[in-house]
C-alpha positions in Angstrom: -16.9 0.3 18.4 -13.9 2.1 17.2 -13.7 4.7 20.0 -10.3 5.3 20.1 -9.5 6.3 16.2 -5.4 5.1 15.4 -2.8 6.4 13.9 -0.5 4.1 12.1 2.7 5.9 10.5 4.8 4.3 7.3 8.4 5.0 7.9 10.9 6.0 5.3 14.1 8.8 4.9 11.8 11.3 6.3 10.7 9.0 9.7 13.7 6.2 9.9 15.8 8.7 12.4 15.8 8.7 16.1 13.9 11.8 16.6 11.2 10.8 14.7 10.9 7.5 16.3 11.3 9.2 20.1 8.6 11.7 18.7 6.6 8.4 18.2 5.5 7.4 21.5 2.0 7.6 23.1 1.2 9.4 19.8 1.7 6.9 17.1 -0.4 3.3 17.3 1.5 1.5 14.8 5.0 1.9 12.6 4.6 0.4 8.9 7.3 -1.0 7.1 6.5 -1.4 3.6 8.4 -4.8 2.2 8.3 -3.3 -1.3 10.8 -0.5 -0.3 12.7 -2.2 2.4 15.9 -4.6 1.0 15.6 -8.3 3.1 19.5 -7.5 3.7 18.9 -4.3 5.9 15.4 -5.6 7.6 17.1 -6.9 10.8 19.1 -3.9 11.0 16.0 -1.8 10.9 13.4 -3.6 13.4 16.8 -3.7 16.2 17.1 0.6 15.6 13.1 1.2 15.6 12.8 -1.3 18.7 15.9 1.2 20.6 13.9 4.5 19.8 10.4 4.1 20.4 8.3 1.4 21.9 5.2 1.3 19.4 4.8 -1.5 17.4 6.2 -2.5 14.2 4.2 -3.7 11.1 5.2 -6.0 8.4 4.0 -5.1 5.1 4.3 -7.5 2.5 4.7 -6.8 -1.3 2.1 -9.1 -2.3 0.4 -10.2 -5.6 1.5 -7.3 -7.2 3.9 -6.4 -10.5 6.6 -3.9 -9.9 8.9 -2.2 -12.2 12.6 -2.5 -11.8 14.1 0.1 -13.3 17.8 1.5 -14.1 16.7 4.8 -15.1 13.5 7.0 -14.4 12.9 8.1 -18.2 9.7 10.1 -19.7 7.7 8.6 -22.2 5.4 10.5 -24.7 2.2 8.9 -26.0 3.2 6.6 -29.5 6.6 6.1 -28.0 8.1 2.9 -28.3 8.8 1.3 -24.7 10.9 -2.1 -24.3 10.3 -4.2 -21.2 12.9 -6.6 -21.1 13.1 -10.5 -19.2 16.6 -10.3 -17.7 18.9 -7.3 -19.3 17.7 -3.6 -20.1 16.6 -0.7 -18.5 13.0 -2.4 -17.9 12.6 -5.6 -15.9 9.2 -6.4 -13.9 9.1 -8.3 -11.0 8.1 -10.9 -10.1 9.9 -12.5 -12.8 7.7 -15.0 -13.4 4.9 -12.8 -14.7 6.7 -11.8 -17.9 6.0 -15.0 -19.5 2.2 -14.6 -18.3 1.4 -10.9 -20.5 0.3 -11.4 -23.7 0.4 -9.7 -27.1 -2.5 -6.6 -26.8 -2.5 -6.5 -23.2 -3.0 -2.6 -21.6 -0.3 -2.1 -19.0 -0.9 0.6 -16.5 2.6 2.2 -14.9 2.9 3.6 -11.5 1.2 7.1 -10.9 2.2 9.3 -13.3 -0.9 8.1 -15.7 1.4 6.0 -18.3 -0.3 3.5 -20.2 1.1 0.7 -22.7 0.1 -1.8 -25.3 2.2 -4.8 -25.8 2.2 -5.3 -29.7 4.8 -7.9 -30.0 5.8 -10.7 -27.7 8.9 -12.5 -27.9 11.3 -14.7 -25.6 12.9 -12.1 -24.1 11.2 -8.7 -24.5 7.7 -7.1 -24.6 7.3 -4.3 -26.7 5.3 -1.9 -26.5 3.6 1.4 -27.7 2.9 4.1 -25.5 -1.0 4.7 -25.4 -0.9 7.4 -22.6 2.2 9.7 -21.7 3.6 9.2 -18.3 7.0 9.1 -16.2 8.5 5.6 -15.5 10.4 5.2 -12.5 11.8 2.5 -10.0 9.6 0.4 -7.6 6.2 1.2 -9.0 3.3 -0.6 -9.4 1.8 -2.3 -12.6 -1.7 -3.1 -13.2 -2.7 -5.4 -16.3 -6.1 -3.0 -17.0 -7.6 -5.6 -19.6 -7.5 -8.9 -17.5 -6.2 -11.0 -14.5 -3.2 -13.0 -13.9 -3.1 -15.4 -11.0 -0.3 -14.3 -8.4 1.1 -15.5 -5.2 -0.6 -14.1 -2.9 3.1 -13.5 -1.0 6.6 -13.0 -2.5 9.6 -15.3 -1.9 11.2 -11.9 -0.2 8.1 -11.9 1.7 8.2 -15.2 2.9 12.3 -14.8 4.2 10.9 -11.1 5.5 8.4 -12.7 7.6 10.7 -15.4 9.0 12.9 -12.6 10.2 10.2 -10.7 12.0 9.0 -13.7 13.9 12.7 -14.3 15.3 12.1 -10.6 16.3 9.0 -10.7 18.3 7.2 -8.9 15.5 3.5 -9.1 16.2 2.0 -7.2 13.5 1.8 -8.2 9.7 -0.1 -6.6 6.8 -1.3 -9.1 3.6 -1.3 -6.7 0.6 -3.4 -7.1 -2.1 -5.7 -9.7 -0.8 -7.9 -11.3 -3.4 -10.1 -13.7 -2.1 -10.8 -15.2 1.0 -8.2 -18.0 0.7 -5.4 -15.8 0.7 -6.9 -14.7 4.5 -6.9 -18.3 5.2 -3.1 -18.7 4.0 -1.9 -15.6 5.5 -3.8 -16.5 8.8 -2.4 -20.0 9.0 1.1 -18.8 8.5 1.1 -16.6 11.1 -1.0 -17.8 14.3 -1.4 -15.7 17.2 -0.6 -12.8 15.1 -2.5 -9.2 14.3 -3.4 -9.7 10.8 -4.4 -6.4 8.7 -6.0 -7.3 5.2 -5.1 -4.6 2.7 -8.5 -4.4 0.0 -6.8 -2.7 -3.1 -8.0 -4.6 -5.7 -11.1 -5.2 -8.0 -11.0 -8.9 -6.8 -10.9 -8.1 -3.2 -14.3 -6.0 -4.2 -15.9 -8.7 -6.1 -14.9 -10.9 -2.7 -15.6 -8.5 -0.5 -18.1 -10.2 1.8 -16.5 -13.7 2.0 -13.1 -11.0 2.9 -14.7 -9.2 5.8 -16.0 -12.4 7.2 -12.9 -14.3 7.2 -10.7 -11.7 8.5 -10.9 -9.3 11.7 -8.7 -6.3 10.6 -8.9 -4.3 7.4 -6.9 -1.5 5.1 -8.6 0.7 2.4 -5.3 1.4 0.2 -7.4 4.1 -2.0 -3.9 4.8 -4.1 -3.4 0.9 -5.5 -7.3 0.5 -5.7 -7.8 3.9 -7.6 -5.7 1.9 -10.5 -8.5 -0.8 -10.6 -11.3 1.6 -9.9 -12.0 4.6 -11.3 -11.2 7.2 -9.2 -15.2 8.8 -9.0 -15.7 5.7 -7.5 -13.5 5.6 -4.6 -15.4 7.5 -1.9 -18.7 4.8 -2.9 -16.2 1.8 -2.1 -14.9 3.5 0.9 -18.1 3.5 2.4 -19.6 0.3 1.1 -16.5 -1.4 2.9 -17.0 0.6 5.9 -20.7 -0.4 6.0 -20.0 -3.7 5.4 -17.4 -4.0 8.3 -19.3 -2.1 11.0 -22.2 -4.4 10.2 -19.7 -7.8 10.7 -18.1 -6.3 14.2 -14.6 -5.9 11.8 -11.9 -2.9 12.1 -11.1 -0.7 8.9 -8.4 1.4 8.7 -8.1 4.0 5.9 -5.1 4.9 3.4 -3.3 7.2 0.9 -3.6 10.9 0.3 -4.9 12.6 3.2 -2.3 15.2 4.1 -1.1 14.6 0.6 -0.5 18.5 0.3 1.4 18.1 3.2 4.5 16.4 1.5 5.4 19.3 0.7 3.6 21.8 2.9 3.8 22.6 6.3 -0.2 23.0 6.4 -3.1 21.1 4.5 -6.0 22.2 2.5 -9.9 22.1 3.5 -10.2 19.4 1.3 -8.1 17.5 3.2 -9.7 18.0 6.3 -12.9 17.1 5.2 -12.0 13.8 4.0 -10.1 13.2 7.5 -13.0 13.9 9.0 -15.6 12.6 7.1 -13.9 9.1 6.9 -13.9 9.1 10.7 -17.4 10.2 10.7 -17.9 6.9 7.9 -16.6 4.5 11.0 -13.0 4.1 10.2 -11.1 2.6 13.1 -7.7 4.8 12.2 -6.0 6.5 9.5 -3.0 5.1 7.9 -0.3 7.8 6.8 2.0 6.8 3.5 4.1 9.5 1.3 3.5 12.0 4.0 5.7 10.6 6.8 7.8 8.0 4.7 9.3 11.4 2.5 7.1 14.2 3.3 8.8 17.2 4.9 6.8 17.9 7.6 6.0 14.0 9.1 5.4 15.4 12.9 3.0 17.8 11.7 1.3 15.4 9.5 1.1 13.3 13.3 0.1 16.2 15.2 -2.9 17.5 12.9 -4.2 13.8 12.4 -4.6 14.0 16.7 -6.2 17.6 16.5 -8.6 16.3 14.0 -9.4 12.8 15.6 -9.8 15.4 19.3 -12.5 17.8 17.4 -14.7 14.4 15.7 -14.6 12.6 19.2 -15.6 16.1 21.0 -18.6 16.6 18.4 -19.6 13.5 17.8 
């Protein structure tokens, strides 16, 4: 099982260029476009200029059942600021829409990466406000996690749902469910697209809690360790990464692992021992690929990030 490791690549301003995408043959397994940063309007556009540069195949990623900010302007928040999140007007809007009339007065709010935290102290028709409880930088397009409880979500967006019409008219065969929570959602997302290659994303404390109902119901997984590290602490994450492994190898099921392996590599043209080490030792766990994110969507070095990732994957298979 799992002999031949994968590579699957998310594209963004680093990758969506014809050189990149030439570069992308025989080396690449799959090319990931992530829904949450990809307007429906130029989705069309995209698939037809991947499809004329490289021949691997194209994956739909949905947004989900997650909360994202939409924001006018990134803005830096000390802790005890006041923050506004507004329903329609005003700098801070989340989507879906419908989930602002679902958070509640003393909910914890936790905002995309940079470690900001809220409270929501007063409620009112059209605005949450709320008090900063942890310092942190807000910016467009980010997750939101509600720490204290659960809200039910769709499990797929209304821009999903138009997204995923266009990619059948396209002979797109590959789709991604992010977030999946339960075993129904596999069921949904499975009936919606028959005869497809389904990837289950497990990023949630749900999906955990579900885990063994998941891996039976589905055939293909993804470990997103970024979105799960916001509902598990991050001390945790290498214990879930091999639980799920474990789990999957044991139930015949495919695993693929993301976020922050050549995270140094954004910015650098080499990585750091940690980095290898993980690589390697979530190969050595029985991952069936390894999923690059930040580093070829806007790193600076995305064919390096490709060609290491091979080098690597050569020395495990060689030692094994």
């Amino acid at each position: 099982m799992n002999k031949k490791r994968k590579i699957f690549c998310t594209l963004g301003p680093s990758t969506f260029n014809k050189d990149f995408l030439k570069f992308s043959n025989n080396k690449i397994s799959l090319l990931r476009l992530n829904m949450s940063h990809v307007a429906i309007k130029t989705l069309k556009k995209k698939i037809m200029f991947i499809k004329k540069y490289s021949k691997v195949p194209i994956c739909i990623d949905t947004e989900g059942a997650q909360i994202r900010t939409k924001i006018r302007k990134r803005k830096k928040y000390k802790t005890n600021q006041k923050l506004s999140i507004y329903k329609n007007k005003g700098n801070f809007n989340i989507y879906p829409r419908e989930v602002f009339d679902k958070i509640k007065k003393s909910d914890f709010l936790s905002i995309g990466f940079d470690g900001l935290e809220v409270k929501v102290i007063k409620v009112t028709q059209n605005i949450l406000s709320c008090r900063v409880i942890k310092g942190g930088l807000i910016e467009n397009n980010k997750g939101v996690h509600l720490i204290n409880r659960s809200i039910k979500l769709n499990f797929l967006t209304e821009k999903d749902k138009i997204a995923i019409n266009i990619a059948k008219k396209m002979n797109i065969n590959h789709y991604a469910l992010s977030f999946t929570n339960t075993h129904k959602d596999i069921l949904k997302f499975n009936q919606l697209l028959k005869n497809k290659v389904k990837i289950f994303k497990i990023e949630t404390k749900n999906a955990l809690k579900n885990l063994n109902k998941i891996i039976l119901a589905g055939q293909n997984f993804l470990i997103d360790r970024g979105d799960l590290s916001k509902d598990v602490s991050i001390e945790m994450l290498p214990f879930v990464q091999r639980k799920v492994l474990k789990i999957a190898k044991k139930n015949n099921k495919k695993v693929y692992v993301a976020t922050n392996f050549l995270e140094s590599m954004v910015k650098n043209k080499y990585p750091n021992r940690g980095e290898a080490n993980d690589i390697y030792n979530t190969l050595e766990s029985g991952a069936a690929g390894l999923v690059l994110a930040a580093e070829t969507a806007i790193g600076k070095y995305p064919k390096e990030c490709v060609i290491f990732l091979k080098k690597i994957i050569k020395v495990f298979n060689y030692y094994k």
